[in-house]
Backbone as a ProteinNet text record, in pm:
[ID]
protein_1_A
[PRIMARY]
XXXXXXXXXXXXXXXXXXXXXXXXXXXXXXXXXXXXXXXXXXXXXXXXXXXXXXXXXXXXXXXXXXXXXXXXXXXXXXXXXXXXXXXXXXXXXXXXXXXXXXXXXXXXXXXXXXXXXXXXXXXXXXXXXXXXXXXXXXXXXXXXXXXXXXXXXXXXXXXXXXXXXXXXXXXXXXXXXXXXXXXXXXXXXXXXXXXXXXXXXXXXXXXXXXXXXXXXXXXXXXXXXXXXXXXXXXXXXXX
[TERTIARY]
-1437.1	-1487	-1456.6	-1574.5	-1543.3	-1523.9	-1412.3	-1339	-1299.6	-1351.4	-1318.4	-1362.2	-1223.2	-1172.9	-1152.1	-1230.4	-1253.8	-1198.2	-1136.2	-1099.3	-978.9	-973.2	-806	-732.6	-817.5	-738.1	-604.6	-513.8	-340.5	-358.1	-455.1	-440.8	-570.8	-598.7	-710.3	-702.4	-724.2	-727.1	-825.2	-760.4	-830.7	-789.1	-906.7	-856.6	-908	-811.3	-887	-870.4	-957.4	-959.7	-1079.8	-1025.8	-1090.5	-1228.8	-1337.7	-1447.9	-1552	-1588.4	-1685.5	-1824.4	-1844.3	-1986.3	-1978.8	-2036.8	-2026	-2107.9	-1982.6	-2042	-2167	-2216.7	-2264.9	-2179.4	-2222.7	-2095.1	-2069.3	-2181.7	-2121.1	-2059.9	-2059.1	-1996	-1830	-1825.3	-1682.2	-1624.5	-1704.4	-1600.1	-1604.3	-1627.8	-1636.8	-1429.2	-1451.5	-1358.3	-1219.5	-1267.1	-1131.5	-1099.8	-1149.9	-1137.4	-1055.4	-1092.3	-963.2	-860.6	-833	-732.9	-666.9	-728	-609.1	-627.9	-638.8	-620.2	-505.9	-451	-319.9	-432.3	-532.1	-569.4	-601.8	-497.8	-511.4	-602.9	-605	-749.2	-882.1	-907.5	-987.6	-1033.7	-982.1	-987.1	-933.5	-923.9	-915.1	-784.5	-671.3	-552.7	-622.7	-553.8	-604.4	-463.9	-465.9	-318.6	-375.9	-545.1	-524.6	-446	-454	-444.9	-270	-190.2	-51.3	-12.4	-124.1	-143.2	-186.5	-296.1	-311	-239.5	-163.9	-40.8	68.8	108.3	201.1	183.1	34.2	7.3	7.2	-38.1	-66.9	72.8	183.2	316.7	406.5	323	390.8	329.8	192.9	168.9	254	217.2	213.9	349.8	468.4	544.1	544.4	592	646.8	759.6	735.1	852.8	989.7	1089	1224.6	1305.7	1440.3	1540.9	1497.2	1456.9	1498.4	1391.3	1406.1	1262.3	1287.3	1195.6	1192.2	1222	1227.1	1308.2	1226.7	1147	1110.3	1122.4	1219.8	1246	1121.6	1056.2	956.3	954.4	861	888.5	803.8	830.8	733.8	584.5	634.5	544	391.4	286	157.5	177.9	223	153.2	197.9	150.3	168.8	209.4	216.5	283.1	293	408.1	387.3	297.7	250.9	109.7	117.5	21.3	-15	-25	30.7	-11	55.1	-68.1	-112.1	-100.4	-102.3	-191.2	-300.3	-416.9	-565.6	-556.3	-487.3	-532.3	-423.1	-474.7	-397.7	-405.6	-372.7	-428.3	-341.9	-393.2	-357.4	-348.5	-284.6	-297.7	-251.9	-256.7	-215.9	-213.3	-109.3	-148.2	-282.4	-357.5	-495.7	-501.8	-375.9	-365.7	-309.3	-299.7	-326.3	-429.9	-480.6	-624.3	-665.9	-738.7	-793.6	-742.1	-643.2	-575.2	-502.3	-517.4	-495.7	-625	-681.9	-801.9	-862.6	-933.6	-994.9	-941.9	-770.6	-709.7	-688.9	-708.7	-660.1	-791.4	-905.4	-1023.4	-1057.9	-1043.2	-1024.9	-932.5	-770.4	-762.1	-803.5	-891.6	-934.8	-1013.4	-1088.4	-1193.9	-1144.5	-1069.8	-1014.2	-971.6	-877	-861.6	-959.8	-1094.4	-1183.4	-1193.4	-1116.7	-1122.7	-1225.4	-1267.4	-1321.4	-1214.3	-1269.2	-1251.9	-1309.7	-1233.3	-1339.6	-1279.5	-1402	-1374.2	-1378.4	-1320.1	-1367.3	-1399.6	-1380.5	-1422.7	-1564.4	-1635.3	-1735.7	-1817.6	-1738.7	-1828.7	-1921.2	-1809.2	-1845.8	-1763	-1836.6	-1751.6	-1803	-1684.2	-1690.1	-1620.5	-1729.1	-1719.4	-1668.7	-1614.6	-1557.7	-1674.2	-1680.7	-1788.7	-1863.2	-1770.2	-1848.2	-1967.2	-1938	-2055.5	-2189.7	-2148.8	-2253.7	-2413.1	-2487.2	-2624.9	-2599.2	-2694.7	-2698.6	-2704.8	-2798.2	-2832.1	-2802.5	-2679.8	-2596.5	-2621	-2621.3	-2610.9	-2502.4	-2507.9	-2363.8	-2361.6	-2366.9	-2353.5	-2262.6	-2287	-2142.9	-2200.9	-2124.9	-2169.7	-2079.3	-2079.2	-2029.7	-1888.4	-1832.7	-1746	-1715.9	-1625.7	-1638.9	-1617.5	-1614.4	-1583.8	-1642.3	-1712.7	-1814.1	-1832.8	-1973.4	-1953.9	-2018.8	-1981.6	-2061.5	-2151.4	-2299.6	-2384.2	-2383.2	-2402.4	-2469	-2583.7	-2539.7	-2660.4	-2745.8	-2869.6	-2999.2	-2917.8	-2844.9	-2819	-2697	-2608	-2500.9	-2571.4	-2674.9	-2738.6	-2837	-2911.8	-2972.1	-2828.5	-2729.4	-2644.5	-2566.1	-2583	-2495.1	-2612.7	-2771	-2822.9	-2874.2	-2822.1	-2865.5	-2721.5	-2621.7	-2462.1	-2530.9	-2568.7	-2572.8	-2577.2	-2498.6	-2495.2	-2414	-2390.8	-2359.2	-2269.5	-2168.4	-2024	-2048.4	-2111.6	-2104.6	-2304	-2293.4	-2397.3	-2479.3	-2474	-2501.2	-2480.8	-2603.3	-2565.3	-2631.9	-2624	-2626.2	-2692.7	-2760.5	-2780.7	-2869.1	-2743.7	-2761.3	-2774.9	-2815.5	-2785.9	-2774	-2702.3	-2649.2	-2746.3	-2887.6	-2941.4	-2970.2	-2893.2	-2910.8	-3027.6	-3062.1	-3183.9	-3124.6	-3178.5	-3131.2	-3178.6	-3169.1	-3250.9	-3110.9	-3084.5	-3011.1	-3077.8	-3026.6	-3017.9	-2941.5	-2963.5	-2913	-2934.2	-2889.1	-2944.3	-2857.4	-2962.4	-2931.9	-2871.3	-2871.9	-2840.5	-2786	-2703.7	-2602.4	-2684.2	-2813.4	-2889.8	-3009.1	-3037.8	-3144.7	-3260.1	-3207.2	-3285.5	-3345.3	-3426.8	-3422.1	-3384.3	-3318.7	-3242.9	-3319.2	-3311	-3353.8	-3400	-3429.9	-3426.4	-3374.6	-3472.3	-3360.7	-3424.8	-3341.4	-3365.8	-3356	-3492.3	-3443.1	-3467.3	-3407.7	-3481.3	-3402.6	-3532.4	-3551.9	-3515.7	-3471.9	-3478.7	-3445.4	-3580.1	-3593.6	-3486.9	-3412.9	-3291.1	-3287.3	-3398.8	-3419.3	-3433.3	-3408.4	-3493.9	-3611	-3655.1	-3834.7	-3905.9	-3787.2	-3819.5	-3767.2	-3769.3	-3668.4	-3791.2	-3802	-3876.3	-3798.2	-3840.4	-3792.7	-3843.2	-3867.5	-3940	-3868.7	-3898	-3826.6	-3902.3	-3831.6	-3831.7	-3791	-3870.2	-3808	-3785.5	-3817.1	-3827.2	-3708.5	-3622.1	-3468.7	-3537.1	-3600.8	-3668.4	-3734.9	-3790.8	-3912.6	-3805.2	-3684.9	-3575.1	-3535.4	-3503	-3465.4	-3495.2	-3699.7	-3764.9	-3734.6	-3729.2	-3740.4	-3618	-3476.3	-3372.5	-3411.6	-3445.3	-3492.5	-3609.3	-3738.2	-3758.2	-3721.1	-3663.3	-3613.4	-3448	-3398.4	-3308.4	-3415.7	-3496.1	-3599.8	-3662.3	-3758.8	-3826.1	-3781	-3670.9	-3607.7	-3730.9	-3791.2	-3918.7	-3981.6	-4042.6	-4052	-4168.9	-4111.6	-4146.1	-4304.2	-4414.4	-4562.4	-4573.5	-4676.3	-4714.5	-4659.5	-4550.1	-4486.1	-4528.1	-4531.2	-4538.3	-4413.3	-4408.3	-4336.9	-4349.2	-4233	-4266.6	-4157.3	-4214.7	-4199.6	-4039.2	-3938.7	-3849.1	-3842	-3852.9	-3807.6	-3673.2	-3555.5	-3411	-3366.2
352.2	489.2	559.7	584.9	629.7	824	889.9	1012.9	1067.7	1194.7	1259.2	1414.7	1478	1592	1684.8	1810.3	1883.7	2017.1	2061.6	2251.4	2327.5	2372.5	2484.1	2528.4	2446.6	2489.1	2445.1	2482.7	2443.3	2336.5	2323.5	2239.5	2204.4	2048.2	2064.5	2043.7	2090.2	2144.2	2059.4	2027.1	1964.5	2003.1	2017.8	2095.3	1966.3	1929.9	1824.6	1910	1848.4	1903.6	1823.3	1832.4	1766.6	1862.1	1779.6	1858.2	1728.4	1769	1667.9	1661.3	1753.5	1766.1	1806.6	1763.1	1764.2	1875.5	1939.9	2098.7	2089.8	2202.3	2252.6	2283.8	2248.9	2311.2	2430.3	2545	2677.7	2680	2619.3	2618.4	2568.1	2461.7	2376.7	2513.9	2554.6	2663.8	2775.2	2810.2	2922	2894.1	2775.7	2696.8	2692.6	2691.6	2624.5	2796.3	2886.3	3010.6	3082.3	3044.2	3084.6	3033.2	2908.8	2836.4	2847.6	2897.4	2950.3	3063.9	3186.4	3316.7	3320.2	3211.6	3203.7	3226.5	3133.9	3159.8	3011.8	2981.8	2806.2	2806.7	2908.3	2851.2	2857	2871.2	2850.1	2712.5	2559	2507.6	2419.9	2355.9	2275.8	2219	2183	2108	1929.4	1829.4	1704.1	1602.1	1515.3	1448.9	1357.3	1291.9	1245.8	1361.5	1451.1	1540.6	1497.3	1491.1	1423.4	1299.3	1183.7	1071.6	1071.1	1151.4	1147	1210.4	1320.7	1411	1264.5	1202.7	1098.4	995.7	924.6	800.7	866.8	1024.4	1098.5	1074	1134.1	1143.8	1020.3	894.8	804.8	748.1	778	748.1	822.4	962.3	1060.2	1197.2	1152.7	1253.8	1375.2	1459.5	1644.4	1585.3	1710.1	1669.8	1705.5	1624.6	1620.7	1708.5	1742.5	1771.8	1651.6	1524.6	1447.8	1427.3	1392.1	1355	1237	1172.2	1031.4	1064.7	967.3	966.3	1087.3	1120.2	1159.1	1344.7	1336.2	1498.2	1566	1474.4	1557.6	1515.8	1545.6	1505.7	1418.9	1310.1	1190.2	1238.8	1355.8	1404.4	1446.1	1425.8	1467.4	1641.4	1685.9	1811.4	1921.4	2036.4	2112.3	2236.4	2213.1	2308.1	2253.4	2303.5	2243.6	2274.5	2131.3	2107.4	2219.5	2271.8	2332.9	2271.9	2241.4	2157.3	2241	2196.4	2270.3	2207.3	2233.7	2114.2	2040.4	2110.9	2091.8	2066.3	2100.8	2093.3	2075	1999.8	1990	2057.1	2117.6	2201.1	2160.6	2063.5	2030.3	2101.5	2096.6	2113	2002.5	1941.5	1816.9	1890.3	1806.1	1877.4	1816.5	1876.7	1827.1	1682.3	1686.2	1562.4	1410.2	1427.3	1402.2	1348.8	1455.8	1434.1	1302	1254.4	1087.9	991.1	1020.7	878.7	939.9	1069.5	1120.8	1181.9	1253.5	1256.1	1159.6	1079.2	989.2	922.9	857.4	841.9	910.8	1029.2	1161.2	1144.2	1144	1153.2	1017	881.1	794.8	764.6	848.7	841.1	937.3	1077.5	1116	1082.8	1004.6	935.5	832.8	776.7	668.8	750.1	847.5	878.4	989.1	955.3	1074.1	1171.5	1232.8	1386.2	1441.7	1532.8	1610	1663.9	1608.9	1648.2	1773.8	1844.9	1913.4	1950.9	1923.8	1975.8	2114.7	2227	2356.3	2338.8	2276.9	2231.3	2263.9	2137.4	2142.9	2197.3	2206.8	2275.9	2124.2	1985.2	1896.3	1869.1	1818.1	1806.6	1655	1598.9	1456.2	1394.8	1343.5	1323	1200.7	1154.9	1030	997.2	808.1	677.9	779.7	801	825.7	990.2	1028.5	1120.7	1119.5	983.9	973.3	910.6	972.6	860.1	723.9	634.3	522.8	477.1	535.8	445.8	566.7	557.8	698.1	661.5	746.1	728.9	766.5	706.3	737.8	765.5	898.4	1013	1015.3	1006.5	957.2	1025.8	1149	1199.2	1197.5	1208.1	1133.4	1220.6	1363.7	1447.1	1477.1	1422.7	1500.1	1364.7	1388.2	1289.2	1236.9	1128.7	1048.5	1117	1128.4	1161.3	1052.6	1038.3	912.7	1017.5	991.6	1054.5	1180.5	1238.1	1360.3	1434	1535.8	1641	1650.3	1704.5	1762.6	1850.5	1951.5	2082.6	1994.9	1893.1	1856.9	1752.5	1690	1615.4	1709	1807.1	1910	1943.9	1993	2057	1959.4	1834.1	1706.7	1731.3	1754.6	1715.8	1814.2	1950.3	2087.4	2101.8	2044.1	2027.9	1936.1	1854.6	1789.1	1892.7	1864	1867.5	1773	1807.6	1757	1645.1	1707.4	1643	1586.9	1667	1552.4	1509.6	1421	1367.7	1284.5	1231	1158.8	1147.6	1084.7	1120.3	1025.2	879.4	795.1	809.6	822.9	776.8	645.1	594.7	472	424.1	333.2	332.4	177.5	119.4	-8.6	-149.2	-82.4	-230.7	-216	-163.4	-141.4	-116.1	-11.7	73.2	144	228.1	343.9	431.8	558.7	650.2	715	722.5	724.7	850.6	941.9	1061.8	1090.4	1032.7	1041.9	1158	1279.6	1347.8	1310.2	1348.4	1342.1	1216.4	1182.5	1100.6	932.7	1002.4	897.7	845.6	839	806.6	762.5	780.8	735.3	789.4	951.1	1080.5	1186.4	1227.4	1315.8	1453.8	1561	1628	1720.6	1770.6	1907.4	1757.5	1675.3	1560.5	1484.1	1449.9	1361.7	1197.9	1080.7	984.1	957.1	958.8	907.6	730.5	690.8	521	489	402.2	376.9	217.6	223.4	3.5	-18.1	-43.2	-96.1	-225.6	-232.9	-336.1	-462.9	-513.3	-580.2	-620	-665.5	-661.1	-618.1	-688.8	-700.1	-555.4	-468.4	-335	-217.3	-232	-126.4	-32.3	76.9	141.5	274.7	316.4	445.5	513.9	703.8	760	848.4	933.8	1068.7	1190.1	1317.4	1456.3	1512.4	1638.4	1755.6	1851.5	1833.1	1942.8	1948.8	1993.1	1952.9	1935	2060.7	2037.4	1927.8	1866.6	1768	1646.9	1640.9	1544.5	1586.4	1693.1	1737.7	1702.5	1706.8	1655.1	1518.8	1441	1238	1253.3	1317.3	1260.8	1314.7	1443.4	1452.6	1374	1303.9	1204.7	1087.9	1039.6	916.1	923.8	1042.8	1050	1032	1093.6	1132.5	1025.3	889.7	782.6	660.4	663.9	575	445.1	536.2	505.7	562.4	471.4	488.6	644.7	757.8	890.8	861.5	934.3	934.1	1077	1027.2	1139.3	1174.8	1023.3	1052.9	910.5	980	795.6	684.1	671	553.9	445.5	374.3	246.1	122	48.5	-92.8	-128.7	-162.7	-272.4	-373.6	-455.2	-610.8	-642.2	-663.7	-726.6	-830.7
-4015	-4009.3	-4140.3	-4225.8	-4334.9	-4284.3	-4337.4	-4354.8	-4462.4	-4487.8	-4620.6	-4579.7	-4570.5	-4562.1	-4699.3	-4702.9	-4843.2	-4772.9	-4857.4	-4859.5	-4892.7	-4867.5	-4866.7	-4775.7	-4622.6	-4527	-4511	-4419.2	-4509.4	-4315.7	-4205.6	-4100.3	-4038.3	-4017.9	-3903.2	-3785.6	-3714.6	-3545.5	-3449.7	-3342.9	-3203.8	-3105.2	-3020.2	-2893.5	-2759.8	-2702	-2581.2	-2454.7	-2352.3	-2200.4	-2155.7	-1981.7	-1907.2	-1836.3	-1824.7	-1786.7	-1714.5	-1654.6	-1514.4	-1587.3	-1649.3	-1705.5	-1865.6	-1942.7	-2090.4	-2086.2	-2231.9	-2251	-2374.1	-2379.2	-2504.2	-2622.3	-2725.4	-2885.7	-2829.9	-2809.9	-2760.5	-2614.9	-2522.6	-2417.3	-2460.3	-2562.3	-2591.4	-2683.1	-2767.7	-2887.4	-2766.1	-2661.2	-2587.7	-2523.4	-2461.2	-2417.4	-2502.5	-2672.1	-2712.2	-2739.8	-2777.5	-2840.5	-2712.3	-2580.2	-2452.4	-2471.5	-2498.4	-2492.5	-2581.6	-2710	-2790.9	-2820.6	-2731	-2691.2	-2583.4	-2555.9	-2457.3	-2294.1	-2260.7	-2098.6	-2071.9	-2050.1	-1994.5	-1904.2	-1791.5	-1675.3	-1709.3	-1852.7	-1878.5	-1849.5	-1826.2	-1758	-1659.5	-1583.9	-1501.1	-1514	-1397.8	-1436.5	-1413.2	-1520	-1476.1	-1527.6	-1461.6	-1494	-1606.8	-1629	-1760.8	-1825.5	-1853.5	-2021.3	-2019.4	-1910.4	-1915.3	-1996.7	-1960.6	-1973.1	-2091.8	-2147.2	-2322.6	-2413.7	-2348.8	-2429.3	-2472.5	-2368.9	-2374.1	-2478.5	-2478.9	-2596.3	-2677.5	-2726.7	-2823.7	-2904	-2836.7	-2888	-2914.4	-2818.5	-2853.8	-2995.4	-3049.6	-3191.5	-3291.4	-3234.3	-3359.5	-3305.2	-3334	-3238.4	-3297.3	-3195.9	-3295.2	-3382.2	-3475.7	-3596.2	-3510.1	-3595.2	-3563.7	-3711.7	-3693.6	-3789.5	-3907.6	-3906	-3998.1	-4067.8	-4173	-4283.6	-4329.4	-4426.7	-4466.1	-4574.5	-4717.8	-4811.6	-4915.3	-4895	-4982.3	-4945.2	-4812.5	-4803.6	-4664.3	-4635.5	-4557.3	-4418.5	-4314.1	-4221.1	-4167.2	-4088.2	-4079.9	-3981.5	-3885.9	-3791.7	-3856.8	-3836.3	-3890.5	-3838.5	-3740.7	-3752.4	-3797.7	-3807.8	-3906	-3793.6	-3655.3	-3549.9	-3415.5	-3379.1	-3222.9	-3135.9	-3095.6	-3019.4	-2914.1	-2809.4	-2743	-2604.1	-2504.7	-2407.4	-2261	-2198.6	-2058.6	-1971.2	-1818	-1720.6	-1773.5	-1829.2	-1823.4	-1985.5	-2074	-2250.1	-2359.4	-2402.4	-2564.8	-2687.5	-2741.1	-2870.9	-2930.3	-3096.7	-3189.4	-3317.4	-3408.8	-3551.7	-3677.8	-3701.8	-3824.8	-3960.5	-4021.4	-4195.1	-4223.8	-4329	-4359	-4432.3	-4469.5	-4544.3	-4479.8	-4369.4	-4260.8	-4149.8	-4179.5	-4080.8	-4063.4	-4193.7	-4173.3	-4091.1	-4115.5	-4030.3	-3866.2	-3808.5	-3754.5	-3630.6	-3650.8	-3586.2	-3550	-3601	-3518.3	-3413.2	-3409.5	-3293.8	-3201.8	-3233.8	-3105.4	-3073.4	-3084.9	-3050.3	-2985.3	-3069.5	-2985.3	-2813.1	-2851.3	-2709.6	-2639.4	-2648.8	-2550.9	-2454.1	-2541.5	-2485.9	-2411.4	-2428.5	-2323.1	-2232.9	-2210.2	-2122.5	-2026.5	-2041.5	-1993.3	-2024.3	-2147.6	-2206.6	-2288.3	-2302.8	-2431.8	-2486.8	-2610.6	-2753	-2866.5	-2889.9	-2989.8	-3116.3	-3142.8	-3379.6	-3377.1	-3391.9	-3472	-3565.2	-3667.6	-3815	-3803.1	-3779.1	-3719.7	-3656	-3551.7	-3385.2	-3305.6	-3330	-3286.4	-3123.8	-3027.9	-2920.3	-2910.7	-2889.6	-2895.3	-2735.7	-2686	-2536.5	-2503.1	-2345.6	-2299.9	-2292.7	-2287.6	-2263.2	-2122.7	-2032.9	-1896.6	-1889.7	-2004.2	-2013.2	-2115	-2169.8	-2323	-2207.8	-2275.8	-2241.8	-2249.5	-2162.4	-2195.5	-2314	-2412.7	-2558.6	-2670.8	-2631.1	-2746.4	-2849.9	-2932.9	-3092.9	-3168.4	-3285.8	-3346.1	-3487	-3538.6	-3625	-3689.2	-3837.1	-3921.6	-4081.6	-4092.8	-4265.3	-4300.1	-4469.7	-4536.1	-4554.2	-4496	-4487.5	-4334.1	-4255.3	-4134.1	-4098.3	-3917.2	-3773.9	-3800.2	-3713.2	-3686.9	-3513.1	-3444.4	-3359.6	-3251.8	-3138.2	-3060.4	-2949.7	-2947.8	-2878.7	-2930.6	-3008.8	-3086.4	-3017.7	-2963.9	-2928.8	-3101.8	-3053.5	-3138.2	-3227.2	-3169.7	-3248	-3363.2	-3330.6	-3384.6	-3474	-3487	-3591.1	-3680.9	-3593.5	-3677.8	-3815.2	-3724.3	-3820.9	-3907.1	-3898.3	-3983.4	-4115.9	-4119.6	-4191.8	-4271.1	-4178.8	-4283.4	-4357.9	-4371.4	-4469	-4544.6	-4613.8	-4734.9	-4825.3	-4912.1	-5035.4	-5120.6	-5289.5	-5372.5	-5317.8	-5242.6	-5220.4	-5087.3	-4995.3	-4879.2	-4835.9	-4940.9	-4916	-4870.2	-4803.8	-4697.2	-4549.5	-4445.6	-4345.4	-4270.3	-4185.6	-4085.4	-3962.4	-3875.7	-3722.3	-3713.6	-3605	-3553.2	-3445.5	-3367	-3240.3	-3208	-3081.2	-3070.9	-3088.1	-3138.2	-3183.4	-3284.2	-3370.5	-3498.3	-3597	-3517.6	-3555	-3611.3	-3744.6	-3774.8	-3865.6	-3945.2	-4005	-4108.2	-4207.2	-4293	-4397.5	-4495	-4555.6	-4652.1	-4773.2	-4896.5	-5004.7	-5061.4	-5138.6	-5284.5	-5406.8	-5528	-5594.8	-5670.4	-5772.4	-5733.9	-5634.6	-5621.5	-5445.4	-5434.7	-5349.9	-5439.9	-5520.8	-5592.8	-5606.2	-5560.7	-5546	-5659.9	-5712.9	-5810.8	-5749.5	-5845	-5856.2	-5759.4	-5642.7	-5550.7	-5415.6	-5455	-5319.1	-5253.1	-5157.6	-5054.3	-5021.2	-5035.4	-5022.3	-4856.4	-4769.4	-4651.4	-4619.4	-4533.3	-4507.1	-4356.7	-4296.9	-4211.3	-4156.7	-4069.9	-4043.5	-3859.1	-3840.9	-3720.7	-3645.5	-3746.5	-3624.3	-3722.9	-3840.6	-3923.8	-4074.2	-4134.4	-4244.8	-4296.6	-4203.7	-4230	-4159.8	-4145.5	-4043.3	-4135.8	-4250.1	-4314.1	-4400.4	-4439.8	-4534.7	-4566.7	-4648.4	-4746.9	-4828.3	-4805.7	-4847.4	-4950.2	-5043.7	-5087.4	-5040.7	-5002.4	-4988.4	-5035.8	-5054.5	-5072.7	-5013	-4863.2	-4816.6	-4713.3	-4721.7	-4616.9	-4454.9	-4426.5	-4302.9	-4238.4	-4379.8	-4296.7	-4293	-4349.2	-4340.8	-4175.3	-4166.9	-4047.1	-3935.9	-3920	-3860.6	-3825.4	-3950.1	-3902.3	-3845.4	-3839.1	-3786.7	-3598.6	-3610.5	-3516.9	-3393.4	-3473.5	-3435.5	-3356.6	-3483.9	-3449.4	-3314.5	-3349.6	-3224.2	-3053.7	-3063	-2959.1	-2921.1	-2967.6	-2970.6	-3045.1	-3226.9	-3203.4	-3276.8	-3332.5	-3377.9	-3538	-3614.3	-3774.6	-3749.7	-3812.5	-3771.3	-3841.7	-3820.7	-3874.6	-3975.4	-4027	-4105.6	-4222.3	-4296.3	-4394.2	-4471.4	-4606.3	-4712.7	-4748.3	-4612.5	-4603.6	-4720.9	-4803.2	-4844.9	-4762.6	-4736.6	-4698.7	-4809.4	-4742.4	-4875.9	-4866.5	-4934.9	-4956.2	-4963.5	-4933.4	-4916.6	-4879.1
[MASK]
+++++++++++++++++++++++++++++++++++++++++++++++++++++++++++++++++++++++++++++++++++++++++++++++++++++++++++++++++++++++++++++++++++++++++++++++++++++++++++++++++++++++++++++++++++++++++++++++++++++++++++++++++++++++++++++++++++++++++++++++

């Protein structure tokens, strides 16, 4: 899982909880913005969130009095966690994050939880709520997310720029629709390199844009049918 965390924030933040039905981004930031307003019933008590507080700490514990040699403290986070019946609220140093987030997110998901990015405004769901033929959303700054709502791939592909440029959807037969801008995509300067590959070689093609939207469009597409989008000058590659 490629990860690369940019900014000045001094922590990045995860909020888990249990939910029967997968929210909306605005239903999940509605959720985490109670929960850290101090109103735990915002949701539900569940003994996973016990059960993932526990592996959580057995990876990654709260800091202790002691530090490692170099004076600091071995703990990733940057405050003591938040934990409820029903929720976890995290913070990690940012420098941190990479190797940190994705496991907290990985065990939520094992243990049936939602997950959510504020970063983002990504909510990253357990196996038992994804569609059958989820997809899996991966730019080149940020989570990777498994089963991506419309609005959360819309918004992976209106962030490109300079620095986080690029952006992935895939799905398990290795179909997929890919989004490269500028230079270091093979793009001229205000465009976007998109390309396409039906599960094959002999299935792959690649167009340039300029228009962010009509990029917008094929990811949109192809999430929807999963299928080489029409109405664009596709070229064929040889590999």
């Amino acid at each position: 899982m490629l990860l690369l965390f940019m900014g000045d924030v001094l922590s990045f933040d995860l909020g888990v909880w249990a939910a029967d039905v997968r929210p909306s981004r605005a239903e999940a930031l509605d959720t985490y913005r109670r929960l850290c307003g101090g109103e735990p019933a915002a949701v539900g008590a569940a003994p996973a969130v016990s059960a993932f507080h526990a592996a959580l700490m057995a990876e990654f514990p709260e800091p202790t009095d002691s530090a490692d040699e170099t004076g600091e403290s071995s703990s990733p986070w940057s405050a003591a966690l938040d934990v409820g019946d029903g929720h976890v609220l995290m913070a990690m140093g940012w420098g941190r994050a990479a190797q940190v987030a994705p496991r907290a997110i990985d065990l939520a998901g094992r243990h049936g939880l939602i997950c959510f990015d504020p970063q983002a405004g990504d909510v990253h769901v357990p196996p038992a709520l994804r569609s059958p033929d989820a997809l899996e959303l991966q730019s080149c700054v940020g989570l990777s997310v498994s089963d991506p709502d419309l609005e959360t791939i819309v918004g992976a592909v209106r962030r490109l720029s300079a620095d986080n440029w690029f952006v992935i959807l895939e799905d398990s037969a290795g179909r997929y629709v890919q989004v490269g801008t500028g230079a270091r995509a093979g793009a001229e300067e205000g465009g976007d390199a998109v390309e396409f590959r039906d599960g094959s070689p002999a299935g792959h093609y690649r167009c340039l844009l300029h228009d962010r939207e009509q990029v917008v469009s094929v990811f949109m597409d192809f999430a929807r049918a999963r299928k080489l989008p029409t109405g664009i000058a596709w070229e064929k590659l040889t590999l």
